[in-house]
N, C-alpha and C positions, 0 to 999 in steps of 0.2 A: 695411652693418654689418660685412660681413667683408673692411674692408679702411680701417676707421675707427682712430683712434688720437687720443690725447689727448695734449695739450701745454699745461702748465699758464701756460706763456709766451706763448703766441699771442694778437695782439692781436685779428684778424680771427676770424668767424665759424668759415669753414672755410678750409684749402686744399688744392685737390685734386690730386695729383701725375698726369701726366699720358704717356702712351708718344708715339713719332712721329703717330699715329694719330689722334691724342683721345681715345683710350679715357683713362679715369680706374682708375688703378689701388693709388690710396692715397688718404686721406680724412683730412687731419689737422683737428681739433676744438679749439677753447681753451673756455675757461670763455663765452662769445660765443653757443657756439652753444648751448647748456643756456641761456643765457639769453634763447632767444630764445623760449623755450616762454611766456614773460610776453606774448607778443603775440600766444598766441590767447586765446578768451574765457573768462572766469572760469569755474572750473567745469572745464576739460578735462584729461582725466588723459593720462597717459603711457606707454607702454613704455619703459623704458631698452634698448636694445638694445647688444649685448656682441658682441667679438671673438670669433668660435670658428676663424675659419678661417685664424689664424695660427699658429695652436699654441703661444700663448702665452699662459699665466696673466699673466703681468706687462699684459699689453695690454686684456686682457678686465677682472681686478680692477682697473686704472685709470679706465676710462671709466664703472665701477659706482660707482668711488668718488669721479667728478667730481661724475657726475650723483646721488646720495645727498647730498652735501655742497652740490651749488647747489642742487636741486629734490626734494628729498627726499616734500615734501608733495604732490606733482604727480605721483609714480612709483608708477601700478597694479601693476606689474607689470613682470619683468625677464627679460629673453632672451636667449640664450648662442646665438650661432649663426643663418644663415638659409641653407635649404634644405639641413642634410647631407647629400641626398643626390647633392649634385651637385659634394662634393668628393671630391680624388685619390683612387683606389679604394685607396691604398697607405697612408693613414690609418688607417684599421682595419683592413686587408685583410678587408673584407667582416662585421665582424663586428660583429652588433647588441650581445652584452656588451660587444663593446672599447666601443664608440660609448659605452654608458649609461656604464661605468666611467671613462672621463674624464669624461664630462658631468658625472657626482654629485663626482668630483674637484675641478672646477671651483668648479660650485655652493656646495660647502662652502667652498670658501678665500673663494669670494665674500662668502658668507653672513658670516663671520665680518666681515669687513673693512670691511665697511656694519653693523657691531653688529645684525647678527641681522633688519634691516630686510627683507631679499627671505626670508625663511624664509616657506614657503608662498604666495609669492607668481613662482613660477618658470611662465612659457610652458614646456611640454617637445615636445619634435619638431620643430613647422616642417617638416615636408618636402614635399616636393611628391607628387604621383602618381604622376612618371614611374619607369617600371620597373628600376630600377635593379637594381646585385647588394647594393648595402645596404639591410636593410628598416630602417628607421628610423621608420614612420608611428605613432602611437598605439598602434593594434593591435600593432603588432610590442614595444613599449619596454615598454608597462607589463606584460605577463609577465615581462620581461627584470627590471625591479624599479627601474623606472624614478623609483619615488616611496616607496622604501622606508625615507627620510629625513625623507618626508612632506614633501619640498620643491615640491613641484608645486603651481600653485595653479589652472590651465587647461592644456588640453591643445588645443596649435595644428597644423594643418593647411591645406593651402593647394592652392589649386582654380583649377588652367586645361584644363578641356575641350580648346581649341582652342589652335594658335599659329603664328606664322609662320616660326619659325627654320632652318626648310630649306625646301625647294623642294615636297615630298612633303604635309608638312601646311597649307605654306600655300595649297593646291589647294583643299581641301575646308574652309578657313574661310571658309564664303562666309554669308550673309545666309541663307539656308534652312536651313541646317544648325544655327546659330547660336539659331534660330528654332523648332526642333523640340522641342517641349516632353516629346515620349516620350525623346528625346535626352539631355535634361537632367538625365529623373527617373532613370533607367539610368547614368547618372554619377555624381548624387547617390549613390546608393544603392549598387554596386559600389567603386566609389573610395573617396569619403568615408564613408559610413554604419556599413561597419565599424570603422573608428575611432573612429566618436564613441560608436558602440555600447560599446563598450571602456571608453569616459569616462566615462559616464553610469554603467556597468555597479561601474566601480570606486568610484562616488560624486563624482565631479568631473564640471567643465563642460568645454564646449568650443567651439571656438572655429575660426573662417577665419580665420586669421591674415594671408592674402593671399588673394585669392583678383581676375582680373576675366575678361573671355570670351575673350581672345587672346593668349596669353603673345609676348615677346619686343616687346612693346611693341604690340600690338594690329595692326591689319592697313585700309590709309585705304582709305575709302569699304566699308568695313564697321564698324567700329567707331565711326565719328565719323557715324553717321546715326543716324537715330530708333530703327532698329533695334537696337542699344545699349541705349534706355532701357526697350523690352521685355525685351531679354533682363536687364539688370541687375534688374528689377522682378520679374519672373519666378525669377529665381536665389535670390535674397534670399528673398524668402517660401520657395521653396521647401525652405533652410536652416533659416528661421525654425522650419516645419512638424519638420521635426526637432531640435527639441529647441538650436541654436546659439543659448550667448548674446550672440555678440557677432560682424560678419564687416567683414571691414577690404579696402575697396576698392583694389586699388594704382592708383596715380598717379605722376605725376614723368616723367622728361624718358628718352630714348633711352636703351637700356644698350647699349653697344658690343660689351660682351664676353659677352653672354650665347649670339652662335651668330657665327659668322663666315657665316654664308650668309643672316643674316635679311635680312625686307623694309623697316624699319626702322632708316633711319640718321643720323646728326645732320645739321642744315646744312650747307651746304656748304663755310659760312664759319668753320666752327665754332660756330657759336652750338645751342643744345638743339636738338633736334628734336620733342622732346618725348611720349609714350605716344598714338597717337592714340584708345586708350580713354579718358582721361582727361575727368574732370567738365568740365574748363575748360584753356586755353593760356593760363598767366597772365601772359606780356612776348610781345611783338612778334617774329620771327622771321623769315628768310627760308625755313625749311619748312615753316612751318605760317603765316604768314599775320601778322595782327593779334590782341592778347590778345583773348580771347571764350572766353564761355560753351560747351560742346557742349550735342546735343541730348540725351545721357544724364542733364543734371542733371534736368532735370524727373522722374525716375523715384524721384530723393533723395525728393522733395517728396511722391509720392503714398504711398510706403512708411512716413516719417515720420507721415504722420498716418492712415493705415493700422493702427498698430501703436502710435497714442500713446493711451494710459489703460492699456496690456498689454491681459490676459485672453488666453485661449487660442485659437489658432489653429488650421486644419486646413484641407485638402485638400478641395475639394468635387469630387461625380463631374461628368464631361463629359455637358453634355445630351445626349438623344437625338439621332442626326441629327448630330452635331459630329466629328471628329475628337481625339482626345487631342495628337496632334501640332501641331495649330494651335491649340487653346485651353487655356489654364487657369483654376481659379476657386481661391478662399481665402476662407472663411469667420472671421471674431473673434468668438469669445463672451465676455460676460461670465462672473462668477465662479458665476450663476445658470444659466448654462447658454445664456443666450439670444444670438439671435445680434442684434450691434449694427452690423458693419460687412460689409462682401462687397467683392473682387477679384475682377475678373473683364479676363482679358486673351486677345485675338482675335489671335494671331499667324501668321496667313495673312499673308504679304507683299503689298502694295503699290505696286507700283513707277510713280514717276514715269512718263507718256508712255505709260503699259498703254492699249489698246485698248479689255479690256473695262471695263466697267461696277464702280467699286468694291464689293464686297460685301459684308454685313453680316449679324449674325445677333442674333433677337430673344430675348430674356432675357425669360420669364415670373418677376417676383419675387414676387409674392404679399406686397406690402408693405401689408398692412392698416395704416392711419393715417398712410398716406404717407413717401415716403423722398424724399433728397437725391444727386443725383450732380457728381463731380466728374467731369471727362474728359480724359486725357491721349491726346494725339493731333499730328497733324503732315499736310500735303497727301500723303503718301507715306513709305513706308518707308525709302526711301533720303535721306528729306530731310538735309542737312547744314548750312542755315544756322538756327539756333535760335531767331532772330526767328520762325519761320513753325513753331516746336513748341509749342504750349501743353499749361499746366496750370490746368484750371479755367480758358479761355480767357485766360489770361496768360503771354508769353512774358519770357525770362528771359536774353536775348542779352548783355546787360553785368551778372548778374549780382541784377539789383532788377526786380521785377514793372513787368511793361509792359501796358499795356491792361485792360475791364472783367474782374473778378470774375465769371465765370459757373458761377452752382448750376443747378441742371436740379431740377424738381421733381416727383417719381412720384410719380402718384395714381389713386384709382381701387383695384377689388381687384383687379386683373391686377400691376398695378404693372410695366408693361412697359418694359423700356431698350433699345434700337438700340447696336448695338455695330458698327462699320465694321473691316471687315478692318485690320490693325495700329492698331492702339489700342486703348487701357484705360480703365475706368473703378472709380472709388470709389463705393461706394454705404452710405450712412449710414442706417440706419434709425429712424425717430424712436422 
């Protein structure tokens, strides 16, 4: 985003300007690549996202006014910026007025030049967590008067726990840590929560505008194992539970210039290397192998119908006897109150070749008139090939369902379910 640039002559999609290195360090756009939003499926909206980190109105009001002019009907919402907190500290010399007073500068010429189209409809922040000397998060902007034009339409934030990009954090991103669900909620709740507090407080929504569990591109043979699709399942609800309407997984291929010391680097050939969080590797590669599925997608699957009809969500307590670190539950209610679905995720690690005995723990549901389970699972936590992760016993290694359809069916008044150490299950109540 902050190093994109439009050129109404360009025949090609993109092209990307590039140093000795591969790093990509310009992003040029024609009309190509706005059009390429016609090839996903009907129905899907967009972010426009904007220059901020050129410091230039000409750059940022251009690319608003390609993409308003080809895709107007397509464009949710529009973004000025990703992550200020991690440009030159000599830009506002630290200061959250300067920050908002260009921003609203911006916004307004924008606003004008797309005829009033982004007015209330502006992403405002994007920053990240990390501790910077500029506070720029939610909480910090909208006292500043962030939305005193009433241009804001959600308020974004972006969420990496963990990352690889030195040597120091990439120690303690390991699969148990990753995995700690008192971890998680201590994150949630510290980092993001007062922000969104802020949002909600002001009357506006909010929103992970990025957010996935390893920044600097994720960190292999943690991110690309089953382990992923717990903690991605896990994370989600747990946003869901506070109040987020909307949280945007990142994806995409190797950033070079995001740390010179990360673990994380392209091909050797040049070709991507690509996030090893990511859903899927979608071309063939010498770093990462043959295009395929990961085993994180299966986690889309259960949260998607988890959360499909809405109704209200919430936090259920840790059995007796459990750990809060290794398990979590989420409850859906209807608009009556009643509860229609349940999550329930066992995040005790697994590991391939373990010694002992896998373990499990029993779930009394008390499903009077019977319930339905789905179950997502895998031989091991560290699995990494997706053929061998199922959802509802079907795996999803290229992408389209493989094998039987399996419901599990609770009956009885116990209504008991077996939950095996790393894995989740969906429980549908009739």
């Amino acid at each position: 985003m902050d190093s994109m640039i439009f050129d109404p002559t360009l025949k090609l999609s993109a092209v990307r300007t590039e140093n000795g290195k591969g790093g990509i360090y310009r992003t040029t756009i024609g009309p190509a690549f706005y059009q390429s939003w016609n090839l996903f499926p009907p129905g899907t909206s967009f972010v426009s996202t904007l220059n901020f980190g050129n410091n230039s109105l000409a750059l940022a009001r251009g690319l608003a006014e390609a993409s308003y002019r080809l895709q107007r009907d397509k464009i949710l919402y529009y973004e000025l910026g990703n992550e200020p907190t991690n440009y030159p500290a000599s830009r506002w010399q630290r200061s959250t007025q300067a920050y908002v007073n260009q921003w609203l500068s911006f916004t307004s010429a924008i606003d004008t030049a797309v005829n009033g189209s982004s007015r209330g409809k502006w992403w405002a922040s994007s920053a990240t967590t990390d501790v910077t000397g500029l506070k720029v998060r939610p909480a910090d902007l909208i006292p500043a008067g962030v939305n005193s034009t009433g241009q804001v339409g959600q308020y974004s934030i972006h969420s990496y726990a963990f990352a690889t990009c030195d040597p120091a954090r990439e120690r303690i991103a390991t699969i148990p840590n990753i995995l700690n669900h008192t971890d998680l909620l201590r994150y949630a709740d510290v980092e993001i929560y007062p922000s969104a507090k802020a949002a909600m407080d002001s009357g506006a929504e909010w929103v992970i505008g990025e957010f996935n569990s390893i920044a600097c591109s994720g960190k292999p043979n943690v991110s690309d194992t089953f382990a992923q699709a717990l903690w991605t399942a896990d994370v989600e609800l747990i946003y869901a539970v506070r109040n987020a309407t909307s949280v945007h997984l990142h994806q995409g291929a190797t950033l070079v210039f995001q740390s010179n010391q990360q673990l994380n680097t392209p091909g050797d050939d040049g070709t991507p290397g690509f996030s090893s969080y990511s859903l899927l590797y979608p071309i063939n590669s010498t770093k990462r192998g043959e295009a395929r599925v990961l085993p994180v997608f299966v986690s889309q699957l259960l949260v998607a119908e988890a959360l499909s009809g809405g109704g209200r969500i919430a936090s259920l307590k840790t059995p007796q006897g459990l750990r809060e670190r290794s398990f979590s539950a989420y409850g859906i209610y209807d608009a009556g109150g009643k509860l229609t679905r349940a999550v329930a995720l066992n995040m005790k690690p697994y590991y391939a070749g373990q010694e002992a005995q896998r373990g499990s723990v029993v779930l009394g549901l008390g499903a009077h008139g019977g319930a339905v389970v789905k179950r997502m699972t895998a031989p091991s936590v560290d699995e990494k090939d997706s053929a061998k992760v199922t959802w509802a016993g079907q795996s999803f290694r290229n992408g389209a369902a493989a094998g039987k359809l399996v419901v599990e069916e609770l009956l009885g008044s116990e209504g008991e379910v077996v939950l095996k150490d790393s894995e989740a299950v969906l429980v549908s109540f009739k």
